[in-house]
C-alpha positions in Angstrom: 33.3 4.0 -53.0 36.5 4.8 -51.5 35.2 7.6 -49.4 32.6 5.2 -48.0 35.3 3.3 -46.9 37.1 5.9 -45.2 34.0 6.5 -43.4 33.7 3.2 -42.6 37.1 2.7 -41.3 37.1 6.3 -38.9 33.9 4.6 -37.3 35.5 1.7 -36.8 38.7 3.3 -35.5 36.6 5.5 -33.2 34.6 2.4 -31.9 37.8 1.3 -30.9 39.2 3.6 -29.2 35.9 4.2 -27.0 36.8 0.7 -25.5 38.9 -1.3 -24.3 39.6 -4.9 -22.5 39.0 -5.0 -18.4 38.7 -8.3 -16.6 37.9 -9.9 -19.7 34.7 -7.9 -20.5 34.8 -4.7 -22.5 34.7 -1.3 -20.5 32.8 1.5 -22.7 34.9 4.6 -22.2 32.4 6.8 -23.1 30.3 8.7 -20.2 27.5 5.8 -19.7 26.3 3.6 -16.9 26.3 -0.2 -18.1 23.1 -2.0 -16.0 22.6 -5.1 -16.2 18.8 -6.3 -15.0 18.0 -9.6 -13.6 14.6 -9.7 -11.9 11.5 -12.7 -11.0 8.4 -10.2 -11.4 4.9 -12.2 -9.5 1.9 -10.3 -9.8 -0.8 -9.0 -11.9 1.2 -5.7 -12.9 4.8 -5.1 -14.3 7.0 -3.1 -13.4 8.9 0.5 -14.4 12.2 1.4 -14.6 13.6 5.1 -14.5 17.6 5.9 -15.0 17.9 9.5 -15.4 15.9 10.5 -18.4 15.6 6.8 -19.4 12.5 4.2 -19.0 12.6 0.6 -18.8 9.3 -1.6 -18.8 9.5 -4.6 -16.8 6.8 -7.5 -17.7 5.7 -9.4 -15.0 7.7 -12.9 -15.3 11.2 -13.3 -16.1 13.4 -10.1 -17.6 17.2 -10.2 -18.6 18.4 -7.4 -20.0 22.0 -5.2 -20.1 22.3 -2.0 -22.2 24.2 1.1 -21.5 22.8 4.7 -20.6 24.4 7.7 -21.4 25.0 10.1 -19.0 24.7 14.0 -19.6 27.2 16.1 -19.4 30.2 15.3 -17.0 27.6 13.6 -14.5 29.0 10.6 -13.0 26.4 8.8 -12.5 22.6 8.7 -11.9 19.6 7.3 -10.1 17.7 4.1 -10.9 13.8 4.2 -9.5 11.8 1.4 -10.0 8.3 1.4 -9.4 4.6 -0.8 -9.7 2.7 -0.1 -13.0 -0.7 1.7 -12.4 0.0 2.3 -8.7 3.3 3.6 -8.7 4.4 1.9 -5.4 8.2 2.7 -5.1 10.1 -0.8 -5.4 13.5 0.1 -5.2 15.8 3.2 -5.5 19.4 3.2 -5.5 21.9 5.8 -6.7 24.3 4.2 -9.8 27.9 5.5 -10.1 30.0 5.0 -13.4 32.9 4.4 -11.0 31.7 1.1 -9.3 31.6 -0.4 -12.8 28.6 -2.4 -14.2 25.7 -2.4 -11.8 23.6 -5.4 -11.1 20.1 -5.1 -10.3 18.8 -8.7 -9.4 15.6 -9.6 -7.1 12.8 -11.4 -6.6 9.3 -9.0 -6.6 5.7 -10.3 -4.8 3.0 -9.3 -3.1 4.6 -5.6 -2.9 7.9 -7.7 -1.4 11.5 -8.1 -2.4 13.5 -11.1 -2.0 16.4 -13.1 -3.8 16.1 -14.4 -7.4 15.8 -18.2 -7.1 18.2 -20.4 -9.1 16.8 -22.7 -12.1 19.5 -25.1 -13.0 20.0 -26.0 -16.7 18.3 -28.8 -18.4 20.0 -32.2 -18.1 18.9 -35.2 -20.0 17.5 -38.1 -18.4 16.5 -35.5 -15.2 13.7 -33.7 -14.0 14.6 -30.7 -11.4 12.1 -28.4 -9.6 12.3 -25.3 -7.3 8.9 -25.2 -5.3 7.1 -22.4 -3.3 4.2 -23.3 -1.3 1.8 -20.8 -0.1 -1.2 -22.5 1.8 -3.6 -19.5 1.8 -6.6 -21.5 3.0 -5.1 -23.5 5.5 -2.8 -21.0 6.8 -0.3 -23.9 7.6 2.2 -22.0 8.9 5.0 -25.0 10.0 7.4 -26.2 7.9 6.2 -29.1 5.7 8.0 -31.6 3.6 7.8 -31.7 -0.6 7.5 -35.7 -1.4 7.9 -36.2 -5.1 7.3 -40.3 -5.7 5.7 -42.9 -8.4 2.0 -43.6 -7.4 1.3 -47.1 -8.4 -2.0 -47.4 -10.1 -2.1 -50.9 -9.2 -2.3 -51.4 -5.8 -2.7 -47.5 -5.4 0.6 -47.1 -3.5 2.4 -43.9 -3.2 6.5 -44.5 -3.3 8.9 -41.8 -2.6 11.8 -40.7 -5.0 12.6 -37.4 -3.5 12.0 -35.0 -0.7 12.4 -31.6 0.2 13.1 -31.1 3.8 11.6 -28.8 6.1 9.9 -26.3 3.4 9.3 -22.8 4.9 5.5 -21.3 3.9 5.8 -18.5 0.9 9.7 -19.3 0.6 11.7 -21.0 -2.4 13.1 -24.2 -2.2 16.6 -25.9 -3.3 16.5 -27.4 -6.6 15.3 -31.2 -6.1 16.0 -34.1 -8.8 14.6 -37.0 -9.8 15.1 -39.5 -12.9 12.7 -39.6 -15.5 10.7 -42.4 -15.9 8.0 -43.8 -18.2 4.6 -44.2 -17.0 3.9 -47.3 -18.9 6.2 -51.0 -17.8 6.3 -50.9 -13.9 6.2 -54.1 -12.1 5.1 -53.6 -8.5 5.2 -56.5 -6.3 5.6 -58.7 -9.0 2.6 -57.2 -10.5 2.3 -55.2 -14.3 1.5 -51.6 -13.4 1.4 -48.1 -14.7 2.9 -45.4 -12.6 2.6 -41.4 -12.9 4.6 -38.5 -11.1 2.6 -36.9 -7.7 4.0 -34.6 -5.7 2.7 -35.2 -1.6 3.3 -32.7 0.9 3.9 -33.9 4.7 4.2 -32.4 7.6 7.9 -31.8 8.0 9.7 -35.0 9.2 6.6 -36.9 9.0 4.6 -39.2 6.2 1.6 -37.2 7.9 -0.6 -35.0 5.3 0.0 -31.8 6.2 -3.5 -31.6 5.7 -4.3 -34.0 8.1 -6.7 -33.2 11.0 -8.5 -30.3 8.4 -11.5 -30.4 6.5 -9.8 -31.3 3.4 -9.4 -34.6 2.3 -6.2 -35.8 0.2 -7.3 -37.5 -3.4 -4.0 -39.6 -3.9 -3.9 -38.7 -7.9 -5.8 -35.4 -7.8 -4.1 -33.7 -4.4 -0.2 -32.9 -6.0 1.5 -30.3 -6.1 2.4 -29.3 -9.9 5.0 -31.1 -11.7 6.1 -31.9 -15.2 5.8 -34.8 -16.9 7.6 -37.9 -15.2 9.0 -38.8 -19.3 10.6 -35.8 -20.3 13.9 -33.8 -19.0 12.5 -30.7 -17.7 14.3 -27.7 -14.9 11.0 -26.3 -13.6 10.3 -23.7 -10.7 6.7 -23.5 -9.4 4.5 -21.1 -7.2 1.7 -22.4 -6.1 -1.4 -22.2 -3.7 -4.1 -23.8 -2.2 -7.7 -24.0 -4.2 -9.5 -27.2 -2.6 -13.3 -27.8 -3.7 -14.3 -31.4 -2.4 -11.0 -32.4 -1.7 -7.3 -30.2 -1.4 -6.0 -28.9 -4.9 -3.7 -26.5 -5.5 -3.4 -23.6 -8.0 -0.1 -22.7 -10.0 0.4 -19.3 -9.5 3.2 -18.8 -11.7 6.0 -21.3 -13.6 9.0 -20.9 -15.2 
């Protein structure tokens, strides 16, 4: 027993020693690259991650993930690839150095293209938030629309705005938007009992003009929004979506969070 805890305490002790306190964040003083990983992957296939002799699989959705690689020898540092599963498209390449400290590898990965991860505030009670992107792949809309979220009265079939996006760019992420919840259930429109539910219009930009307006599809006022949560419950949302009309224009969610 007491050379188990002799054993205990040397591993301890040499724990200790192999760190210390920078900035307020432990530095490993072994020889290891710290990586920290935070990447939006869109698509049918993941993702693969190579440092050195080391592989990381990245699933297609959200991935967080730190860890620390050791590095062989008295190298001082190494190269991160990251490629497509199955085709093996290079993604990104980018040489690490134990010098610069902890590296961050954050982006956003479509259609074979890299952009910014988008920001997806907290949950706050009483609030609904949503980050939009909008890729109209039938109409090929290619202006910048407006994102109206509002209350559709079911009685007298009036659509009132709450919230709107401003000037949305095709196939790019919006700000955060926020509305209040609300119950569907104990509205009073002009002095009328109603029920209301959450749709989600889009205009063209500075206009209450259908964007789809002028094209083959017609706009069912219920049936026609964008996706959203439910109008009851505090929710922090971010949606891809696309255009899949049938008799009217629908829309498909490509991918939530």
């Amino acid at each position: 027993m007491k050379n188990l805890k002799n054993c205990l305490m040397l591993v301890a002790t040499a724990l200790l020693l192999a760190s210390c306190k920078k900035n307020g964040e432990i530095e490993d003083k072994r020889n290891v690259l710290a990586v920290t990983f935070n990447i939006l992957s869109v698509g049918n296939t993941g993702l693969e991650a190579r440092i050195d002799t080391f592989k990381i699989d990245i699933p297609v959705g959200r991935f967080d993930y730190s860890d620390a690689y050791a590095l062989a020898g008295n190298k001082k540092g190494a190269k991160l690839t990251i490629t497509e599963k199955g085709t093996g498209k290079l993604v990104m390449e980018k040489e690490l150095k134990k010098a610069d400290g902890r590296a961050f590898i954050s982006f956003f990965y479509m259609n074979g293209a890299i952009g910014t991860v988008p920001i997806v505030p907290p949950v706050e009670p009483g609030k609904i938030k949503i980050t939009y992107m909008f890729m109209p792949v039938k109409t090929n809309y290619a202006e910048p629309v407006d994102i109206v979220l509002g209350k559709y009265y079911l009685t007298p079939k009036v659509f009132e705005e709450v919230a709107r996006i401003k000037n949305v760019k095709p196939n790019e992420f919006t700000e955060p938007v926020t509305i209040s919840t609300f119950a569907t259930a104990g509205h009073v429109y002009n002095g009328q009992a109603t029920s209301a539910t959450l749709q989600v219009y889009i205009y063209k930009a500075g206009t209450n003009t259908l964007y789809t307006d002028g094209t083959i599809y017609p706009w069912n006022p219920t049936a026609s929004s964008a996706p959203k949560p439910s109008s009851s419950t505090a929710a922090s949302k971010l949606y891809i979506f696309s255009e899949a009309p049938t008799s009217y224009m629908a829309y498909f969610k490509n991918f939530e969070i």
